[in-house]
C-alpha positions in Angstrom: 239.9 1.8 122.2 238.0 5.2 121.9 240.3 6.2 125.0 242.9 5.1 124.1 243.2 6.9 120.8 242.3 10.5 122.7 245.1 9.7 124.8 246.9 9.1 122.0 245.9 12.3 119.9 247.0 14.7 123.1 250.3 13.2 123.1 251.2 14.0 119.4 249.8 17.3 120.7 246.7 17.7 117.8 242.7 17.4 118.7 241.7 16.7 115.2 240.7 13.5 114.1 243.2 11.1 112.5 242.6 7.9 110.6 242.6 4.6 112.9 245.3 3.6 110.5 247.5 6.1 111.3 247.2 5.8 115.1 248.0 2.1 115.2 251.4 3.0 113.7 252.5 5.0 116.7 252.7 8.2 117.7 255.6 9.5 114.9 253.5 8.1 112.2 250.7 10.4 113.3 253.1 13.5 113.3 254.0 13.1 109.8 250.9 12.4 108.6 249.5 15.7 110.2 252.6 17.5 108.5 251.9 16.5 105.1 247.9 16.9 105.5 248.6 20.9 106.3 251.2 20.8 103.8 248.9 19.4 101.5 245.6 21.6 102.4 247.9 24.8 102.5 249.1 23.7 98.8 245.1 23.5 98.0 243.7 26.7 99.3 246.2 28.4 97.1 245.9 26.6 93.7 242.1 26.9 94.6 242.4 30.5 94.4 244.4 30.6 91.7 242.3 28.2 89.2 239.3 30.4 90.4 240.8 33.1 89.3 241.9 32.1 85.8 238.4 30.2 85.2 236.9 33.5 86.5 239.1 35.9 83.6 236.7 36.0 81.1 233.2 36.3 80.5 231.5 34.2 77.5 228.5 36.2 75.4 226.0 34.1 73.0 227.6 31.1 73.0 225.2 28.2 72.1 222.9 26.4 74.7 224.7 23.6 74.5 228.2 24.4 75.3 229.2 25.6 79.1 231.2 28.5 79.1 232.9 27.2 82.4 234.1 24.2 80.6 235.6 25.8 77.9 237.8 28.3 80.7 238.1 24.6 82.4 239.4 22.9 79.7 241.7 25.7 78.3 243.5 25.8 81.7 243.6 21.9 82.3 245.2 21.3 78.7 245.7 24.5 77.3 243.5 23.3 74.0 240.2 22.8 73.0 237.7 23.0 69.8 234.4 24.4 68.7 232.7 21.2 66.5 229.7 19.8 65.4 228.9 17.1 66.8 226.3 15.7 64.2 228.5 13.5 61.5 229.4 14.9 58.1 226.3 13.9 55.7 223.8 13.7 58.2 222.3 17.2 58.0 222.2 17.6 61.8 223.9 21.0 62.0 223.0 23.2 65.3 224.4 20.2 67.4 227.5 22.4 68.9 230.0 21.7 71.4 233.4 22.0 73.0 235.5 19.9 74.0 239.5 18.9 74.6 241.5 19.1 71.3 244.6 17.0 70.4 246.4 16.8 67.1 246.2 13.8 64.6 248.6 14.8 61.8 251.3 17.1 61.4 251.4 20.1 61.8 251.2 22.9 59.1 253.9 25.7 57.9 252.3 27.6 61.0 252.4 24.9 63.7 248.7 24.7 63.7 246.9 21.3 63.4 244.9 20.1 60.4 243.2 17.6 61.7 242.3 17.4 65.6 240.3 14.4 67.4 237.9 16.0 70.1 238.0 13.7 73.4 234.6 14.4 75.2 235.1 14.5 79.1 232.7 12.0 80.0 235.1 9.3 78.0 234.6 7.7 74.2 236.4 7.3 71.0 235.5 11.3 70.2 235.1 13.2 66.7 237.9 13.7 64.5 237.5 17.3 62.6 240.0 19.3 59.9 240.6 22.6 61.7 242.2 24.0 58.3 242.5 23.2 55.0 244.8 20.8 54.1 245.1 18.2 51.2 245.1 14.5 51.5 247.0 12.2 49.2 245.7 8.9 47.9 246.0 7.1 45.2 248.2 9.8 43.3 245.1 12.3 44.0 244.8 15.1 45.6 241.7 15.9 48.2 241.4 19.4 49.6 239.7 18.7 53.3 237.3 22.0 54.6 237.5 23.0 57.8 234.2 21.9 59.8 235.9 22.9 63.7 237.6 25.8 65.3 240.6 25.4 67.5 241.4 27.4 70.4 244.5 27.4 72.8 245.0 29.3 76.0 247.3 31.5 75.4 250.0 32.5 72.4 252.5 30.1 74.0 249.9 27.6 73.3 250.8 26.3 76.8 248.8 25.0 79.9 249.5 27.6 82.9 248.2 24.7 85.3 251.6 23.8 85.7 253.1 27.4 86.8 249.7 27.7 88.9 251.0 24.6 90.8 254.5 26.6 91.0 252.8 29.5 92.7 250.8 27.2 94.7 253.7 25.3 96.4 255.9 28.5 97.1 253.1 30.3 98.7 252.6 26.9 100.9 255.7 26.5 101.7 255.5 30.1 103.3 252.6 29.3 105.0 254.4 26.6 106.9 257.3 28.5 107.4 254.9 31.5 109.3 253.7 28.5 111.1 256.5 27.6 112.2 257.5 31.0 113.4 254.6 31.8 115.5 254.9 28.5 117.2 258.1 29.1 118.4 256.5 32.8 119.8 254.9 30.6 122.8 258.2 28.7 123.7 260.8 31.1 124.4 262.9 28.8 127.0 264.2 25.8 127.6 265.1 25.0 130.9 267.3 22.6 132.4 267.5 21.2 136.0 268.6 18.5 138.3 266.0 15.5 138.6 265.4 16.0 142.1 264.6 19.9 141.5 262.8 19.3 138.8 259.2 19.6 140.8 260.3 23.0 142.3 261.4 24.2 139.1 258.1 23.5 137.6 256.6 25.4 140.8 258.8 28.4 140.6 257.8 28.9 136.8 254.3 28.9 137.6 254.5 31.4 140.1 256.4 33.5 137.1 253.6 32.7 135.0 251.4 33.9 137.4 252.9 36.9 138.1 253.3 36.3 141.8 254.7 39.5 143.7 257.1 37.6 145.7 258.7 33.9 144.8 259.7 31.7 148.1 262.1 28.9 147.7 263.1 26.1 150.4 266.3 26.8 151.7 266.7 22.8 151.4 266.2 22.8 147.9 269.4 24.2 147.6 270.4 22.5 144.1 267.2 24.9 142.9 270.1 26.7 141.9 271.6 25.0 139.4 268.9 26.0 136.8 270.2 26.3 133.4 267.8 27.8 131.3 268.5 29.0 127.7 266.4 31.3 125.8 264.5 29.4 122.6 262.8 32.8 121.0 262.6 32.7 117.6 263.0 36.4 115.8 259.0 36.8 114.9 259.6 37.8 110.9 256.1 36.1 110.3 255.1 40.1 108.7 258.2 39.5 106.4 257.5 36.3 105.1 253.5 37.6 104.6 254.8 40.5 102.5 256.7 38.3 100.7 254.1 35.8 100.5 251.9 38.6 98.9 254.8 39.6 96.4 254.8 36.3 95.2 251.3 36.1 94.9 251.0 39.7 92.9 253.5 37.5 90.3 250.7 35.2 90.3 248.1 37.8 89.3 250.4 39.6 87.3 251.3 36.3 85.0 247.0 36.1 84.8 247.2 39.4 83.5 245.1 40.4 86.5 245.8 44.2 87.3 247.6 44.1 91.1 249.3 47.5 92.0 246.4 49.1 93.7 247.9 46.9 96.7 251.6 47.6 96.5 251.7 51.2 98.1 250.9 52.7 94.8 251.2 56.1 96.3 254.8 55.2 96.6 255.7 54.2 93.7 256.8 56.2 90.4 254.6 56.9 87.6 257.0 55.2 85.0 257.3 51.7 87.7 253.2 52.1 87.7 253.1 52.4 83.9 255.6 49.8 83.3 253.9 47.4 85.3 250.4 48.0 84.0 252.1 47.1 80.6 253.5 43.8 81.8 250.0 43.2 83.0 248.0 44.1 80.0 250.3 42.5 77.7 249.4 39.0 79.3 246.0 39.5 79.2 246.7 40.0 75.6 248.1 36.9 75.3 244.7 34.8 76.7 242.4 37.3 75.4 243.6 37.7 71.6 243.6 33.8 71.4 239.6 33.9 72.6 239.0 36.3 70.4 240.6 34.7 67.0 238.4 32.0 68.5 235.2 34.2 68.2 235.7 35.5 65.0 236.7 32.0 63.4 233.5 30.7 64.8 231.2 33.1 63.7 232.8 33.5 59.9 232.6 29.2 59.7 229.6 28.8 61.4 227.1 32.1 61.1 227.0 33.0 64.7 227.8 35.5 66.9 230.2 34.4 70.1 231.8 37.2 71.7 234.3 37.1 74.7 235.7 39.8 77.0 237.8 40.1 80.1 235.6 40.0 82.8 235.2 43.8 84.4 232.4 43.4 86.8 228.5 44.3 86.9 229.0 48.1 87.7 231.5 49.3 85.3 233.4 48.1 81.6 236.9 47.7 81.6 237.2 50.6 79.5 235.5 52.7 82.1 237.9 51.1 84.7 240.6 51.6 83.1 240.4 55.3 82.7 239.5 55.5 86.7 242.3 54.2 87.4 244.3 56.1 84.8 242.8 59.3 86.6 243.9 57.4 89.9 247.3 57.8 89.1 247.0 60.7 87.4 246.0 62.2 91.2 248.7 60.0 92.6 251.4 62.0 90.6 249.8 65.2 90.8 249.8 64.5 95.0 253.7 63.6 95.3 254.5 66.8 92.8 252.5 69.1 95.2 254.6 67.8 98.2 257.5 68.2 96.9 256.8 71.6 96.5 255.3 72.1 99.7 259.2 70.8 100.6 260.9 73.2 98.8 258.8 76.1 99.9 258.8 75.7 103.9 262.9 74.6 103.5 264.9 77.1 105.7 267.9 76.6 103.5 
């Protein structure tokens, strides 16, 4: 059986091991299979990166003991909303008993579109904790009931959206280029296709591997005369596997650019004009705004309702602040500019006309 299933594998042309499963259905089955499992991992590696890098955005400063700062990035970009709550019940005098967790409305909506009242699902399954998120008044019995906030709701971004979705976008274009390169390479190592009679087909093969071999001098059998009805027609691909990577990485700089994660440093900056720098920086900073000004609402609501002190910030590195980074690579392009006016110059001045 073991035999037979490495016989198998070399004639679907693949050394890696396939499900039993798979083999029994034949030979095709197994090629499509393989397709869609590299289809699949490609799809992976890229989302991977991606969700690593929006989980990775922002760094999380005395928040509670009890609440993981990587769940709360986890959560925001799985469902785009979440809470700050106490879990202890209303009464019981528990406060201190903090955590975060998935948010979804329960009642309308106010003259803001924000939620009233929210239930909080915990992860690990369970009815969860219904809070008021605002003040909002509850009618019964011809009365009037003003209901306190006791939670803190935070969304994702200002379009209150999950980017998991357009992550997954990203994610499948950039695959899909990854097979295409693939493909493109493979057909570097088959550039013909030959065609000959069936009884010249064994001194064809012969002939070929003297070319291969780079043999100085080919001899053919005079008898073999019908050697010379080879038909052979040239299979190269054009290799354009560099223009679909520089795509590939164009369409990945979107990707950083729509995570308001700064990307020109890698697009030939030296090339490029001060205002296109400037007006991309902007487009970059201005989505960061749009994750980070929700977080920080977040913060301050937090701390105001419930006498702490959370902070959050866009995550710079240990060696240097954003701010400080920012003005290096302010001074960066500064240089840049200064560079490309001094050659211009240079231009002019050594010009014979």
């Amino acid at each position: 059986m073991a035999r037979n299933n490495n016989r198998q594998r070399r004639a679907i042309g693949d050394t890696e091991p396939l499900p039993l499963e798979v083999l029994m259905e034949g030979a095709t089955s197994a090629r499509r299979w393989q397709t869609a499992n590299r289809n699949t991992g490609s799809f992976d590696y890229w989302l991977h990166r991606l969700r690593t890098l929006a989980i990775s955005s922002f760094e999380w400063i005395n928040l509670p003991d009890t609440i993981d700062p990587r769940f709360v990035e986890l959560c925001m970009l799985d469902y785009g909303m979440g809470g700050f709550f106490d879990m202890s019940s209303v009464g019981e005098g528990g406060i201190g008993n903090y955590a975060f967790a998935q948010a979804t409305p329960v009642n309308r909506l106010n003259l803001y579109w924000n939620p009233n009242r929210v239930r909080f699902i915990p992860a690990n399954g369970g009815g969860g904790w219904i809070r008021n998120a605002y003040y909002w008044t509850l009618a019964h019995n011809e009365q009037l009931t003003v209901m306190r906030p006791d939670s803190v709701v935070m969304f994702d971004n200002m379009n209150r959206k999950s980017i998991l979705p357009i992550l997954m976008v990203f994610a499948r274009r950039l695959a899909n280029i990854d097979g295409k390169i693939d493909v493109n390479i493979n057909g570097q190592s088959t550039p013909y296709l030959i065609e000959v009679p069936e009884q010249s087909r064994r001194d064809a093969i012969n002939i070929y591997k003297q070319l291969a071999g780079n043999e100085p001098v080919i001899i053919a059998n005079r008898g073999a005369s019908s050697i010379l009805d080879i038909k052979v027609q040239p299979t190269v691909a054009p290799y354009v596997a560099d223009k679909l990577l520089a795509d590939q990485r164009k369409i990945f700089h979107l990707a950083l650019s729509m995570l308001g994660i700064d990307n020109t440093n890698v697009e030939k900056r030296e090339r490029m004009l001060t205002n296109e720098v400037e007006s991309n920086d902007e487009e970059i900073m201005l989505m960061r705004r749009s994750r980070l000004f929700n977080r920080q609402q977040f913060c301050n609501a937090v701390n105001d309702r419930f006498g702490l002190d959370i902070q959050v910030r866009y995550w710079a590195g240990d060696s240097e602040s954003w701010d400080d980074r920012e003005e290096i690579e302010n001074e960066q392009a500064q240089n840049i500019a200064e560079d490309v006016e001094r050659n211009e110059n240079e231009t002019a001045d050594t010009d014979p006309a």
